[in-house]
C-alpha positions in Angstrom: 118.7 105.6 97.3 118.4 101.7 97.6 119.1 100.2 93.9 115.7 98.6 94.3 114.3 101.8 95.0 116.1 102.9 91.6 115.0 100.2 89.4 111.3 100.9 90.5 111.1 104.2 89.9 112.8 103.8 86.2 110.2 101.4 85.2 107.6 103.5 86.8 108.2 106.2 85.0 108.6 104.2 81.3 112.3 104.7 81.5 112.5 100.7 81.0 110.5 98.2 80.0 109.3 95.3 81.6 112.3 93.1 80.1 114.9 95.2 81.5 113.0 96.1 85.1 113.7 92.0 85.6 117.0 91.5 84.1 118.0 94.7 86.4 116.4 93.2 89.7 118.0 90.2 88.8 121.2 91.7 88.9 120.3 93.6 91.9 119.2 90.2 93.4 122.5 88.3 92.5 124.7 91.0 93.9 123.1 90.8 96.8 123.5 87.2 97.2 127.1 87.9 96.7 127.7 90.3 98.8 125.8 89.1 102.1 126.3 85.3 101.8 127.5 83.2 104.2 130.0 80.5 104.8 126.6 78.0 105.0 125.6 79.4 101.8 128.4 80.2 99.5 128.1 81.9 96.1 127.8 79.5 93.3 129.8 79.0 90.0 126.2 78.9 88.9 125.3 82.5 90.3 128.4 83.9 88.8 127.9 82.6 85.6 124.7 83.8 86.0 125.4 87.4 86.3 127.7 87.7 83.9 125.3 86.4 81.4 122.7 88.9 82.7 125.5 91.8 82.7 125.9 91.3 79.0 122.0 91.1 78.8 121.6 94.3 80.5 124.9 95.9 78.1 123.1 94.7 75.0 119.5 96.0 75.3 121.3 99.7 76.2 123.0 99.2 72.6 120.2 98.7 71.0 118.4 101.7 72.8 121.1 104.1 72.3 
């Protein structure tokens, strides 16, 4: 199953809330970016700064859930 596909049907089904639907497509969206860039459009210090912020986003609401 797709990750998108994944993240849907959790916040679909009420498993997560709005908040963490976005900061899990984010992710998703990052990754992506990541890991089907190209040489004309390299993967930023920005982006990866920017998904390990939303990594321990993501880490930190599951805390406070479980």
């Amino acid at each position: 199953m797709p990750l998108s596909t994944a993240i849907h049907a959790l916040r679909q089904q009420s498993i997560v809330d709005e908040q963490m639907y976005a900061l899990l497509d984010d992710l998703r969206v990052i990754g992506n970016r990541a890991a089907h860039g190209s040489a004309e459009n390299e993967f930023s210090k920005e982006e990866a700064l920017r998904y390990g912020k939303l990594t321990d986003d993501i880490i930190g609401q599951i805390r406070f859930l479980s």
